[in-house]
Each structure stands twice: as C-alpha cells, then as structure tokens.
C-alpha positions as CSV (number, residue, x, y, z in Angstrom):
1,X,46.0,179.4,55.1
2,X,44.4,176.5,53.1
3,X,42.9,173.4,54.7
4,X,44.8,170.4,53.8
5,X,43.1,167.1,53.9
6,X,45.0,163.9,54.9
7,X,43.9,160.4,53.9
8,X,42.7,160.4,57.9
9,X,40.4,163.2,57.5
10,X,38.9,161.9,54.2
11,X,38.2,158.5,56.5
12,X,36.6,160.4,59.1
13,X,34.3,162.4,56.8
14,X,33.6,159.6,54.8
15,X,32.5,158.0,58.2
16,X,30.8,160.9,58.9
17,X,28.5,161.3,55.8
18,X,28.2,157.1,56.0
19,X,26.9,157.7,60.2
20,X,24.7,160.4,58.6
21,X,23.3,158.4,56.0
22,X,22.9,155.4,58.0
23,X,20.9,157.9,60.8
24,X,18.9,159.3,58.2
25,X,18.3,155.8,57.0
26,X,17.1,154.6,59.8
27,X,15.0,157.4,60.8
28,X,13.4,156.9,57.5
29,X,12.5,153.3,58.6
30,X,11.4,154.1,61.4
31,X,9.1,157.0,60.4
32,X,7.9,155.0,57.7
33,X,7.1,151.8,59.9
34,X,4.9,154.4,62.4
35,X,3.2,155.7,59.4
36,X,2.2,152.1,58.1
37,X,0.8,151.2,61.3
38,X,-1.4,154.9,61.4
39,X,-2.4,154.3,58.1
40,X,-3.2,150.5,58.9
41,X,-5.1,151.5,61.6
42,X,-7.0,154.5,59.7
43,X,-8.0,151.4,57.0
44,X,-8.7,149.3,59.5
45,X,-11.5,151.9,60.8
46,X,-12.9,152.8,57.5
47,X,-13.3,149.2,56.3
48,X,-15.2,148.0,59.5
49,X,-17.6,150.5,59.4
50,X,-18.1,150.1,55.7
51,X,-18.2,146.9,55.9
52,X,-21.0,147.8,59.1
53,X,-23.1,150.1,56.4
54,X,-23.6,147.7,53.9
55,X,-24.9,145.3,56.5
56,X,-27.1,147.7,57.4
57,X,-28.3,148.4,53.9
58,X,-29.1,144.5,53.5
59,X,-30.9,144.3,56.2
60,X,-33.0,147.7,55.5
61,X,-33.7,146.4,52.3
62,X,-35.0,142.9,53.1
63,X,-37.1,143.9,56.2
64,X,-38.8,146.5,53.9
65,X,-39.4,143.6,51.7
66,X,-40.9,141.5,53.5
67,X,-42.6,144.1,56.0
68,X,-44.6,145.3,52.4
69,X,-45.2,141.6,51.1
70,X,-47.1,141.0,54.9
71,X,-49.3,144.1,54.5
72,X,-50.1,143.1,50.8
73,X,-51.3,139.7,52.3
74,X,-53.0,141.2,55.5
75,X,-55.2,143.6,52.8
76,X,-55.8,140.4,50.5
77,X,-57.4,138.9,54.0
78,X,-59.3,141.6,54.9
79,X,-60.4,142.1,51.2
80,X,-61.5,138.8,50.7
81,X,-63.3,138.1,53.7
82,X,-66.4,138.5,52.3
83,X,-65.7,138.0,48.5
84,X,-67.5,134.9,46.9
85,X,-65.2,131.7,46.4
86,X,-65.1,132.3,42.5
87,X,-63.5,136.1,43.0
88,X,-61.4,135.2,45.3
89,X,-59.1,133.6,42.4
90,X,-59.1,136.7,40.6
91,X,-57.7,138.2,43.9
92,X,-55.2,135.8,44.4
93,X,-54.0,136.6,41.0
94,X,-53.9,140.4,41.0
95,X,-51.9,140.3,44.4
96,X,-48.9,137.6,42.9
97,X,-48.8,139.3,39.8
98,X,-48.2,142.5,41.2
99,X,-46.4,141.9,43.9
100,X,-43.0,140.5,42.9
101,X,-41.3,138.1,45.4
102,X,-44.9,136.1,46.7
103,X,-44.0,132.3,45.6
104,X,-47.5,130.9,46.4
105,X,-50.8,132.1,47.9
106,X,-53.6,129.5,49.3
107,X,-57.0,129.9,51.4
108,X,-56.9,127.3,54.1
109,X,-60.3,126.7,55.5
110,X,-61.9,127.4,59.3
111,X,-61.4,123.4,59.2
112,X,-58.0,123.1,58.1
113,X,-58.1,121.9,54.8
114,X,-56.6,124.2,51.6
115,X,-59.3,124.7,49.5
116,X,-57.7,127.0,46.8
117,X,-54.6,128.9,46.4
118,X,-52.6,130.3,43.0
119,X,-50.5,129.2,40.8
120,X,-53.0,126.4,40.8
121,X,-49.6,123.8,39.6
122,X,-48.4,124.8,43.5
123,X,-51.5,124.3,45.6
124,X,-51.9,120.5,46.9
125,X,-55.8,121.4,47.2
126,X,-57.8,119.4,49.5
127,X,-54.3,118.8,52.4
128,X,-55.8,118.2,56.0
129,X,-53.5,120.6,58.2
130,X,-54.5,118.3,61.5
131,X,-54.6,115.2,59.8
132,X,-50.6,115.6,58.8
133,X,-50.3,117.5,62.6
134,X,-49.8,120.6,60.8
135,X,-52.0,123.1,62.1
136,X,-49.9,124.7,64.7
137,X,-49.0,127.8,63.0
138,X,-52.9,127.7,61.3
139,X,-54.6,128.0,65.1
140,X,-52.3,130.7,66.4
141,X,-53.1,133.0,63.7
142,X,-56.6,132.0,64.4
143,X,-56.7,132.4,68.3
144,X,-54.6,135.5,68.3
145,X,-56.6,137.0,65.5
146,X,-53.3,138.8,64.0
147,X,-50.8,137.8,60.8
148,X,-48.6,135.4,61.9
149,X,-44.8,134.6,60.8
150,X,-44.0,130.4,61.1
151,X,-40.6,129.7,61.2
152,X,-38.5,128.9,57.5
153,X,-39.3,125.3,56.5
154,X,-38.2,123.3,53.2
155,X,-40.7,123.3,50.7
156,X,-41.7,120.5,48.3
157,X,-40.2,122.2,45.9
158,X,-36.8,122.2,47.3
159,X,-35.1,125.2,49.4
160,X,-36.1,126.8,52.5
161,X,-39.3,128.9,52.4
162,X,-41.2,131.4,54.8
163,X,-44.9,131.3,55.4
164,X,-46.6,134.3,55.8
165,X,-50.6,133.4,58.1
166,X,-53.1,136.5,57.7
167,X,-56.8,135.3,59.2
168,X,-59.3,136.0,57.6
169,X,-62.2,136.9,59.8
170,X,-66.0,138.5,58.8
171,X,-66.7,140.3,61.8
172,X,-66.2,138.1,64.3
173,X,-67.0,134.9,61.8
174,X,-63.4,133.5,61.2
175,X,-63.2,132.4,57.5
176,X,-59.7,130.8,57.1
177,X,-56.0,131.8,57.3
178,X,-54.5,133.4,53.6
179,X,-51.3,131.7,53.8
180,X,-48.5,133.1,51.3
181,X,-45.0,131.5,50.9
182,X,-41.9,133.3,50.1
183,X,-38.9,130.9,49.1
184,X,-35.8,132.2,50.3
185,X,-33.9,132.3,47.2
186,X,-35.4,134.8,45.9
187,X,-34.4,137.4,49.0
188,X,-31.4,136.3,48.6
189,X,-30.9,136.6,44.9
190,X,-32.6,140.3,45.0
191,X,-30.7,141.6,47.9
192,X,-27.7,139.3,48.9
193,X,-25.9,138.0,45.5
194,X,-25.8,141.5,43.6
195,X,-23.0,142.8,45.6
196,X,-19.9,141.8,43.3
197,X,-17.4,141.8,46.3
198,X,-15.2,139.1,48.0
199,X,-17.4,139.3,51.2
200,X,-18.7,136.2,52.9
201,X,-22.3,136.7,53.6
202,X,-24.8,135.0,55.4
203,X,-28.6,134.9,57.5
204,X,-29.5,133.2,60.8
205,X,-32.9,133.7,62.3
206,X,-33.4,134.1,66.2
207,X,-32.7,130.1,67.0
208,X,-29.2,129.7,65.2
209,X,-31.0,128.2,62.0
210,X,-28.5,129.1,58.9
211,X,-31.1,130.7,56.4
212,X,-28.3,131.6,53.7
213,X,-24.8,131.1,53.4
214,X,-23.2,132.7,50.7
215,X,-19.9,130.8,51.4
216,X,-21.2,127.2,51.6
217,X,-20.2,126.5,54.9
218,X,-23.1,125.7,56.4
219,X,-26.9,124.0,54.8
220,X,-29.6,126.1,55.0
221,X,-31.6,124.5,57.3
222,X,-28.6,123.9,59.4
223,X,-28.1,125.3,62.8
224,X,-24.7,127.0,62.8
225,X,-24.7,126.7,67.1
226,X,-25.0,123.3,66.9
227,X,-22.3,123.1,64.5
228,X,-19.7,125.7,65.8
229,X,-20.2,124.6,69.1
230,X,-17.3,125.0,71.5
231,X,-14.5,124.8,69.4
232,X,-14.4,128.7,67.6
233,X,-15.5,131.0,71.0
234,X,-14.9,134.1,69.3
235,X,-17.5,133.3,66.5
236,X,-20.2,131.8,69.4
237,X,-20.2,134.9,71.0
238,X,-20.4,137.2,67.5
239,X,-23.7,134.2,66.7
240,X,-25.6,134.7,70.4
241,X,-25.0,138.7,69.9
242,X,-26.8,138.2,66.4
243,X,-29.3,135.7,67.9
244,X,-30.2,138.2,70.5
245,X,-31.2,141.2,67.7
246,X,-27.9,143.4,68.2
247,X,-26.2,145.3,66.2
248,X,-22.4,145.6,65.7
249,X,-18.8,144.4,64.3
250,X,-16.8,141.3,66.1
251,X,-14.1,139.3,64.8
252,X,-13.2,135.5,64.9
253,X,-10.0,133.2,63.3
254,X,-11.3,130.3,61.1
255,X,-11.0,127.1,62.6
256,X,-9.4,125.5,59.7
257,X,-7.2,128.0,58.6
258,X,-6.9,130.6,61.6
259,X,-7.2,133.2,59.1
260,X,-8.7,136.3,60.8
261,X,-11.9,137.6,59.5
262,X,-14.0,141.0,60.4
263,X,-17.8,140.2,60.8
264,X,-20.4,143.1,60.7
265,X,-23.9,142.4,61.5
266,X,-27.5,144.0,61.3
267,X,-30.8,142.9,62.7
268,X,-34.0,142.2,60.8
269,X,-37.4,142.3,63.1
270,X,-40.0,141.1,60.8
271,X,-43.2,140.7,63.1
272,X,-42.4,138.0,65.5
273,X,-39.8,136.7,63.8
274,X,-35.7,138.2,64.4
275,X,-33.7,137.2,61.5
276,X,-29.8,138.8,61.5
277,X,-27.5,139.4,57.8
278,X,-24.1,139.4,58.7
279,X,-21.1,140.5,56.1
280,X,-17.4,138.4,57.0
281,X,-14.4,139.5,55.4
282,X,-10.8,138.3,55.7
283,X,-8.2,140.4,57.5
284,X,-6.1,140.6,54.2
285,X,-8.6,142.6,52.3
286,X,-8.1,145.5,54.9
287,X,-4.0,144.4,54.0
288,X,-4.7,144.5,50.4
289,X,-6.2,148.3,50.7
290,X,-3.0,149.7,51.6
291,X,-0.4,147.0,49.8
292,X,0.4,149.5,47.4
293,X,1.3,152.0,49.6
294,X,4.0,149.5,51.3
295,X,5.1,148.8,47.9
296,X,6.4,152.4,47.0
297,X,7.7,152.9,50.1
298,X,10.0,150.1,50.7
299,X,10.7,150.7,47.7
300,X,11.4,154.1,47.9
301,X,13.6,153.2,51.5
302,X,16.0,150.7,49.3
303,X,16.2,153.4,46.7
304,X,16.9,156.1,49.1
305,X,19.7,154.1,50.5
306,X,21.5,153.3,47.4
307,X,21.4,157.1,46.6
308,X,22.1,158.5,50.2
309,X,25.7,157.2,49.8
310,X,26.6,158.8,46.5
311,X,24.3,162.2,46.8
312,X,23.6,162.6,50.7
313,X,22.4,166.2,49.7
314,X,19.3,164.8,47.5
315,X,18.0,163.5,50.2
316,X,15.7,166.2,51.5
317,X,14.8,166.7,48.1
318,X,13.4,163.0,48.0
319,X,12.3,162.8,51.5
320,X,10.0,165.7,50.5
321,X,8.8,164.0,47.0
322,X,8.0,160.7,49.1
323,X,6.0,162.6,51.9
324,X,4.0,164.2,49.2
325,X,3.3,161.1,47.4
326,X,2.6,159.3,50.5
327,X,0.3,161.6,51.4
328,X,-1.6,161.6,48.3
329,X,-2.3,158.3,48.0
330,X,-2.9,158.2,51.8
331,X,-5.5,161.4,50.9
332,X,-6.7,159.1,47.7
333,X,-7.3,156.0,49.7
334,X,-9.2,158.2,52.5
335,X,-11.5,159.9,50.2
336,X,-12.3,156.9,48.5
337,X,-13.3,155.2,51.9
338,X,-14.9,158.3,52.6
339,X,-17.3,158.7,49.4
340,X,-18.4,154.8,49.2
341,X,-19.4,156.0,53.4
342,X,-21.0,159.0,52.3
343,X,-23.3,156.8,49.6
344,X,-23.8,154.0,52.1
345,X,-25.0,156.9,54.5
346,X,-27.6,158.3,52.0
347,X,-28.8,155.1,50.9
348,X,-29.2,153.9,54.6
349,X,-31.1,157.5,55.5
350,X,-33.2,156.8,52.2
351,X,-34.3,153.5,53.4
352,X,-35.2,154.8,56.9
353,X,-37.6,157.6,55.3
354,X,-39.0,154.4,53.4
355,X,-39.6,153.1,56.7
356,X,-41.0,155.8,58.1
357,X,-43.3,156.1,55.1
358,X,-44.1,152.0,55.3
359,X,-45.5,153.0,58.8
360,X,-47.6,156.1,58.4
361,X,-48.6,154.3,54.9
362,X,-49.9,151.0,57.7
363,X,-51.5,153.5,59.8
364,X,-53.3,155.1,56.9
365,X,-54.1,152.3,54.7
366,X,-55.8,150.7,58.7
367,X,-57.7,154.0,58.9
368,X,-58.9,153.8,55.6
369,X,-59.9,150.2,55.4
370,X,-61.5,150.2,58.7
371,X,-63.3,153.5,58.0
372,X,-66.2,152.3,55.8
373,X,-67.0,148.9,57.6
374,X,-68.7,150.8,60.4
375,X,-71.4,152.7,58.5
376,X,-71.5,149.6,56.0
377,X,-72.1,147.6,59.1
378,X,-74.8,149.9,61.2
379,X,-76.8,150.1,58.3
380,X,-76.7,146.3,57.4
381,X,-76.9,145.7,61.3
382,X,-80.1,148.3,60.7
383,X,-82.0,146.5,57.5
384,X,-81.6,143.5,59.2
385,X,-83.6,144.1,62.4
386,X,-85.9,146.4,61.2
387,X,-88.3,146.5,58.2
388,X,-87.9,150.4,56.9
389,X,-90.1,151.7,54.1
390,X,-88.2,152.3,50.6
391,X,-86.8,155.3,50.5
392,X,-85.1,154.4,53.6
393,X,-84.0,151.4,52.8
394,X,-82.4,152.6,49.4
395,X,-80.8,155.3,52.0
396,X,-79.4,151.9,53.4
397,X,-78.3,150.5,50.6
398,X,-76.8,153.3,48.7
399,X,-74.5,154.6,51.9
400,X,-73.3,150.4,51.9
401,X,-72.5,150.5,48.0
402,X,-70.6,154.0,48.8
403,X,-68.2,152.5,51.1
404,X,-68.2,149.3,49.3
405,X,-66.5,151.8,46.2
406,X,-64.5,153.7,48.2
407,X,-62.8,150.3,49.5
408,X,-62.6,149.0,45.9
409,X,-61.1,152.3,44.6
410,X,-58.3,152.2,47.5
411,X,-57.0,148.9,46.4
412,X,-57.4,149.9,42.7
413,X,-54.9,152.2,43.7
414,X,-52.6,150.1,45.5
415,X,-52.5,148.0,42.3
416,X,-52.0,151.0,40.0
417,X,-49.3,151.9,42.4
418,X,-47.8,148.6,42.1
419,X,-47.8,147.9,38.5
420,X,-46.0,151.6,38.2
421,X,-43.2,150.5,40.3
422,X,-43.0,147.0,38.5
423,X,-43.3,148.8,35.1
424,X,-46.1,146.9,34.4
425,X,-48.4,149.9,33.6
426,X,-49.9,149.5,29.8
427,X,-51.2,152.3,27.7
428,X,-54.0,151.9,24.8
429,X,-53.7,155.2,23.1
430,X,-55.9,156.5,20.5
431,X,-56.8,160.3,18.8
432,X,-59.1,162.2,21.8
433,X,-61.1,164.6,22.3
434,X,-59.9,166.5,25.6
435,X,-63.4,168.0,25.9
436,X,-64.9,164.6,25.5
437,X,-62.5,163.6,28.4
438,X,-63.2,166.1,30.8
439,X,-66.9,165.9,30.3
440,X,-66.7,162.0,31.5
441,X,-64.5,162.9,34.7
442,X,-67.3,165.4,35.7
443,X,-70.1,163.4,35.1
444,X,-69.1,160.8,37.5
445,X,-68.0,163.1,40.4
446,X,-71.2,164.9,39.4
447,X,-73.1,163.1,42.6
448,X,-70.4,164.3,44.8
449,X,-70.4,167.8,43.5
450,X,-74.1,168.4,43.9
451,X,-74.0,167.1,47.6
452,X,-71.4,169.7,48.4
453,X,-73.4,172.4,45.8
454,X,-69.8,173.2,44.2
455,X,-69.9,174.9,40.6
456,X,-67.9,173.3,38.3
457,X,-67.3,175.6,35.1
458,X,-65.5,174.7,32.1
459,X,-63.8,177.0,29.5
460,X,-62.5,174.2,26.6
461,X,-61.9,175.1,22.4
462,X,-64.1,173.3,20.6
463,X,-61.1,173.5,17.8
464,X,-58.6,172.4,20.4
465,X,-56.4,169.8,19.0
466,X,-57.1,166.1,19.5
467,X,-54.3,164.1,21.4
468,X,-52.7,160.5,21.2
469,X,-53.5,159.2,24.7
470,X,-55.1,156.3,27.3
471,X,-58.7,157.1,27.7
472,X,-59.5,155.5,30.5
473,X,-56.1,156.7,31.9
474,X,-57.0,160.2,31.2
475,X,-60.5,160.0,32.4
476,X,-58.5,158.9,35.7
477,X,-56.3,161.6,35.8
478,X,-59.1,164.3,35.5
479,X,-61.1,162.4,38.4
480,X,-58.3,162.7,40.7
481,X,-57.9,166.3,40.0
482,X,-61.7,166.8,40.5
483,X,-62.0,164.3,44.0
484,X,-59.3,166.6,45.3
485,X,-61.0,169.9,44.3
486,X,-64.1,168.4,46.0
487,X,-62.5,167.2,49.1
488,X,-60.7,170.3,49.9
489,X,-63.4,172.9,48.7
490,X,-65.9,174.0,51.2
491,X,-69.4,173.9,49.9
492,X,-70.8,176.3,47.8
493,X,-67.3,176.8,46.2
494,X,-66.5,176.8,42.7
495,X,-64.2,174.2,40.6
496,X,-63.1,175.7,37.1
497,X,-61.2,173.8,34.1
498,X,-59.5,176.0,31.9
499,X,-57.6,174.9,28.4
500,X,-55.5,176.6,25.4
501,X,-53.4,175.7,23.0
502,X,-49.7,177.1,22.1
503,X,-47.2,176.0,19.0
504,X,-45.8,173.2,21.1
505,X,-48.0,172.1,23.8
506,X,-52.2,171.7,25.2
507,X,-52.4,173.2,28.9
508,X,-55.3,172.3,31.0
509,X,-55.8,173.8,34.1
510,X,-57.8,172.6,37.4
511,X,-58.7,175.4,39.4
512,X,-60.2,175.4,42.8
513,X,-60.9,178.3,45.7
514,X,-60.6,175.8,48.4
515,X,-58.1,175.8,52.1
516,X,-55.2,175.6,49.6
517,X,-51.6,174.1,50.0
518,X,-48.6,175.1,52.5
519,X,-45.7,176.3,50.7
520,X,-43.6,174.2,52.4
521,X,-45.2,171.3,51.7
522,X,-46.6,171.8,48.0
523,X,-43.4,170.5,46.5
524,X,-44.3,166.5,48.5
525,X,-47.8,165.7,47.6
526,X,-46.9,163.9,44.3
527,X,-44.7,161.7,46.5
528,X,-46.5,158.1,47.2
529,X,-48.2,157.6,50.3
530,X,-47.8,161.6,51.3
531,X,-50.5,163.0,53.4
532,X,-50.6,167.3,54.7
533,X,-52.0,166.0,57.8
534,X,-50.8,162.3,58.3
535,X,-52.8,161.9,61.5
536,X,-55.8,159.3,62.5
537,X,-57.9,162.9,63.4
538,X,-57.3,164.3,60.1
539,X,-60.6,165.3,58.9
540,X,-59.9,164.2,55.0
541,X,-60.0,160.8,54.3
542,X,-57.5,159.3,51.3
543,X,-54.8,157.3,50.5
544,X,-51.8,159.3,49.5
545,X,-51.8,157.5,46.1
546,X,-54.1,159.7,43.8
547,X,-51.5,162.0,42.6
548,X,-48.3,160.1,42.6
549,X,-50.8,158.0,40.0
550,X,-51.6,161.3,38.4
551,X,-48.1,162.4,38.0
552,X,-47.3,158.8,36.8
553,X,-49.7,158.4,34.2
554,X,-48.9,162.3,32.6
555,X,-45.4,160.7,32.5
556,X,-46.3,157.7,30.8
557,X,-48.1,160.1,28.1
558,X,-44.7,162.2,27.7
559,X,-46.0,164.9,29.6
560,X,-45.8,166.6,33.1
561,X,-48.6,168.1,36.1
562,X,-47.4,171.0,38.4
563,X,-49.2,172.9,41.4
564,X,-49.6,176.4,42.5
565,X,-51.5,177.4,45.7
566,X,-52.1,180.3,47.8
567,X,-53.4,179.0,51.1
568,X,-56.8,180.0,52.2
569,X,-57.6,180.7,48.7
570,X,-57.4,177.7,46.6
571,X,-54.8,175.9,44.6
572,X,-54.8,175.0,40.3
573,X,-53.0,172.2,38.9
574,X,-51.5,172.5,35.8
575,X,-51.4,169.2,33.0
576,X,-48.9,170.0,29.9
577,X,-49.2,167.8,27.1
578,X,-46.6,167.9,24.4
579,X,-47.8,167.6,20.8
C-alpha cells in the first residue's frame, strides 16, 4: 500500500527539514565562532613572539655595534699612547674612516683641555672640560683606568649623542682620555628605520630617558616616567621592567584612544650603560591577520543558509569544502608565521655566534696587544739602567723593534679587515711575475726562517704565464701563507712552493710538514677571528685575521685558496688563479 501525503504531513516535514536546517545552522555558527577564537588565539601567540624576535634582533644588532665601535676606540688608546702628536692625526683618521658609525674622535689632555680630534670642522680645540664643569665623565675614566660610557647628551650639532671615554695611559703615565661620539641617528637609521612595518618602535636607557621614538610621542631627551606618570599603569610597569634590563612582552591601552597595543622588549648592556629597544603594535594588526579568514566564513554561513533551505542534502558537501578551505588558509597563515620565526631564529642564533666571536676576538686581540709590551718594556727598563756593550744593546733594540712590528702588523690587519667588510678594499693591478712575487714574500720572512733553520724550496716555470694582479696584495698573500708555515713548523722542517700551469688556470701550492690541521676544524680557519686553540695558554700567537685577508684578497683577484692537511704531517694550501 502506497504512502499518501496530506497537506499536514507536508507541514510537518517541511518543519522538519526547516528544524534541521536551522540545527545545522546553528551548529555551524557555533563551530565556526569556537574556531575563530582558536585561531585568534593561535595568531595571537605567533604575532607576540614574533613580534618578541625582532626585538631581539634590534637589540643584537645594535649592542654588537656599539660593543665593536668601543673596542676600535679602546685599541686607538692603547695604540696611541705613545705615538707623537703629529701621527696621532693620521690615527684618528684611519680609525673614522674605517669604522662606519664614529661621528667624532678628540684627544682630551691629562689637564682637561681638547687638544685635537678629527674631522678637524667638529673639534672646538682648545675647550677647558673644568672650566665649563665638564670633566666628570673625563676623571672617572681616568681614576678607574677603564673605557667609560657617559650618558646620551645633545650635541652642538643637534640630536642626542653618546660619548664613548678610553684613557689613554703609558705605563702608569696617564696621557688623556680618546673621546669618540656616536650621534644617535645614525643607530637608529642603520638598525631601527629599515624595517618597513606598522610597528611603533622606540629606546629608553636605564633612567627612563626616551633615546628614540619612532612614533613621535615622546622628545628624545625626554623622560617617558616623568611623562607617563600615573595615569597609564599598565605601560609604567612594562617601562620599570625595561629600565630594570628584562626581557619580555606586556601590553597597555593608549591613554588617548584606549586602543590596545602588544609591546615586546629586549635589553641592550653596553659596558655600564643598560639601554632597552622595545617594538608596540596595535591589537588590530593581530585582527587584521586573520580578517580574511572571518570574511569567507561569514560569508560562507549566510550562503549556507540561503542553500540549506532549498538543497538541505548539499550541505555536507559544503560543510566539507569550507573545513578544507578553512583549514588551508588556517595551515597558510601558520606556516607563514612559522617561516618569518624560523628566519628570525637563525638570524638571532647568527648574531649570538657573532657574539661569541666579539668575545674570544676581545680576549685575543688583549692577549696579543699586551703580549709584546712586556719584552719591549724589560729591555727598555734594561738600556735604561744599565750601560751594555753593543752587541747587546742592538740585542735590545732589535727584540723592541720586533714587537713594535708585530703590534703594527695586528692593527694593519684590523684595518684590512675593516676596509673588506666596508668594501673599501682597492686593487692596483698590473702584468706579474709570480716568481718575482714569491721571491719578495721569502725574502722578508727570510730572518724568521733562518732562526727556526726551516728549508724553504721552490719549484716555479720560468715560462709560467704572467698575471693581472695587486702586488703588494699578492706579496701579502704569499707572506701569510709562509708566517703560517713558519709558525706551525717545528724547526728544522721544510716549506716548499710548488707552481704549474693548465689551459684555464695558474696553481701555486704552499706546502709544509708541520703539526697539521684537525679535520673537523679545517673547513673554519678562513672564517675571521677563528683560532684552533682559542685559549690565553695557546702556545701560537696571532690574530685570527691572516687568512680570512688571504681568502679575501684571492677573491678580490677572481680567484679562490683551499687547504688539505693530514695532522701530524703537515698541511698545503692551494691558490687558483683564473686566466
């Protein structure tokens, strides 16, 4: 018997499908509504800690900063301390042309007074420190005999500036302070205004003093306590925590506008000084991240509706098409979020190495500076209170101008260093002989290879093809090679150069049968700074620079340097140049 259906029935089924509908309807609000606030709350997470990252890499990159621009200064004060007036120019120069970011240098006198300084437009020569009441910061770099960080002050030229104090002692003897200013516009333009992004950011040292302020809010100069005061709590407390050197992420609303904003904040220790970069951002960019994703799906709840009522059987079908979706562009979003994290990560690990470097590069560059001034000083101490015959005397004398050149050749190499990372390294090429070339680079280590009885043996063409290159640059390169072979060759061992010729390229070998190089570390010592044994005991002096120069000055010719070594039985490096 066949079914018939009244008017009644059709009522109650069409109030059935319309209580389905409405159910299904409803639990697609619902689900979606729990799914906005997951997903807000999944945003919310990645954005803070983003936001926490970048803060970090701010204030990585301007403590580095300013942390190498100190040591630069402390080096110039330990190098000029005994330099006559008229070098100490020349010093001034090398060090603010080679060191970017340095706005001034000066000498200021044991009195007081600055007596010279560069760029000479800059330097009010002749300025009393104690006759303007000036000379605080001056006598505490003097009594405590260490660099000293003063406070940001406006300069003359308009802006806030920082003043870097290195004394400058002779022994005991104090000479002056080196005084070098850094204006705080240029940290700011390197490391602050390059980030094209909506954030608000801003500086405050340890006392509340407003340093930067990207937004405008505040005058640098200004301090933000004094300013904020009572009236925004929430932003006090997120100011003491930065005051006191912490790290973290707070939130406050705006006084004027009670818009909520997400602060993240990162310390910079710089000597004495505690300076802290924070990064505020409004509450609707974390909204804006995930606006689209409302969009589609209120839009695809009002579309769902409309269509429910005529085809209630599609809707599975499109309840399954809108979960994928959502969850795509959920997936999107995340791995976005998640790949900007995993660069911030790298780039924060990359400058922690470059920390870690700074300081073993401190340590060293201490060891190796302090080194010489003890034999340069018994044997001065020695001439002066005795009266030796000649030849000891000329003993004297030559172990003095030793030192006095292995000093001069680690700054030389500080400045090579430098003017390869500024790009400022020139090349005057010209047609040479690479014979010609290698027999300069052993005649001055010759000294050094007789004292250590080491044969050096050479096995160059004479018909071996003349290249377009630096000589002095070359002649460099091939006494780096050769101090190494020396230094790491026991004596009575044997150095050998080797050269041929193929269709495309001249290959010179440097060969010696000395301790040799740890597999596991061979692939590191053309990185700067990079010592095998990075410790105060290690019994081979140096500065880490010689073959990142090496390796830089082959690439500046178009050409490359590799190493093999077996340890215990020597290792060759290998110089390709392209014709």
């Amino acid at each position: 018997m066949i079914p018939k259906f009244t008017l009644g029935n059709n009522k109650w089924n069409l109030l059935l499908v319309i209580i389905i509908c409405a159910l299904i309807i409803a639990f697609i609000t619902l689900y979606g509504i729990r799914l906005n606030e997951d997903i807000h709350e999944i945003a919310q997470e990645q954005f803070t800690h983003q936001q926490l990252l970048l803060s970090k890499q701010m204030s990585t990159g301007i403590e580095e900063f300013l942390n190498q621009k100190t040591i630069n200064i402390e080096i110039l004060a330990n190098h000029i301390s005994n330099t006559p007036p008229d070098e100490i120019i020349t010093e001034f120069m090398n060090v603010y042309y080679n060191s970017r970011g340095i706005h001034v240098i000066e000498f200021i006198n044991e009195s007081g007074v600055i007596t010279m300084g560069y760029p000479l437009e800059n330097i009010p020569v002749g300025y009393d420190l104690y006759e303007h009441d000036q000379a605080y910061t001056f006598e505490k770099a003097r009594d405590k005999k260490k660099t000293y960080i003063a406070r940001p002050k406006p300069l003359m030229e308009g802006g806030l500036g920082v003043t870097i104090w290195s004394p400058v002692y002779d022994g005991d003897e104090f000479k002056g302070v080196a005084l070098a200013i850094i204006r705080l516009s240029y940290i700011s333009n390197r490391f602050l205004q390059t980030y094209d992004s909506p954030e608000e950011i801003y500086i405050i040292d340890e006392f509340g003093t407003i340093l930067y302020d990207s937004a405008g809010q505040y005058r640098a100069g200004e301090n933000c306590i004094d300013v904020v005061n009572e009236t925004n709590p929430l932003l006090l407390q997120i100011l003491n925590e930065q005051m006191n050197g912490s790290e973290g992420i707070g939130y406050y609303f705006e006084s004027n506008t009670s818009e909520k904003k997400l602060t993240a904040y990162s310390p910079i220790k710089w000597r004495n000084r505690l300076w802290s970069v924070a990064v505020a951002s409004p509450q609707s960019d974390v909204d804006d991240m995930i606006y689209s994703v409302y969009v589609k799906q209120v839009g695809f709840i009002g579309l769902s509706g409309g269509f429910i009522v005529l085809f209630s059987l599609s809707i599975i079908l499109l309840l399954t098409r809108w979960n994928k979706s959502l969850e795509l562009e959920v997936a999107s979003k995340t791995s976005e979020i998640t790949k900007s994290n995993e660069l911030l990560k790298r780039a924060n690990k990359k400058l922690m190495e470059l920390d870690k470097l700074k300081s073993d590069f401190v340590s060293m560059v201490s060891h190796e500076l302090k080194t010489p001034l003890t034999p340069m000083k018994t044997s001065a101490e020695f001439l002066l209170q005795n009266d030796p015959d000649v030849n000891v005397r000329r003993e004297m004398l030559e172990l003095i101008v030793r030192n006095i050149d292995r000093q001069t050749r680690m700054v030389n190499d500080m400045l090579d260093i430098s003017r390869i990372e500024s790009g400022n390294m020139r090349f005057r090429k010209d047609m040479l002989d690479i014979g010609e070339i290698i027999n300069s680079a052993i005649e001055t280590i010759k000294k050094q290879s007789e004292e250590k009885k080491i044969n050096i043996t050479t096995d160059i063409p004479t018909d071996l093809l003349k290249i377009n290159a630096d000589k002095d640059k070359l002649i460099q390169v091939f006494i780096n090679l050769l101090s190494n072979a020396l230094k790491f060759t026991p004596d009575g061992g044997n150095v050998e150069i080797k050269a041929n010729e193929s269709e495309k390229y001249i290959e010179v070998c440097v060969k010696d049968d000395g301790i040799g190089i740890p597999p596991d570390k061979i692939d590191k010592i053309f990185n700067k700074f990079y010592q095998i044994d990075n410790t105060s005991a290690r019994p081979y002096g140096g500065s880490g620079l010689g073959l990142a120069i090496t390796k830089s000055i082959m690439e500046g010719h178009g050409g490359t340097i590799r190493a093999k070594s077996t340890p215990g039985e020597g290792s060759v490096f290998i110089l390709t140049f392209f014709k």
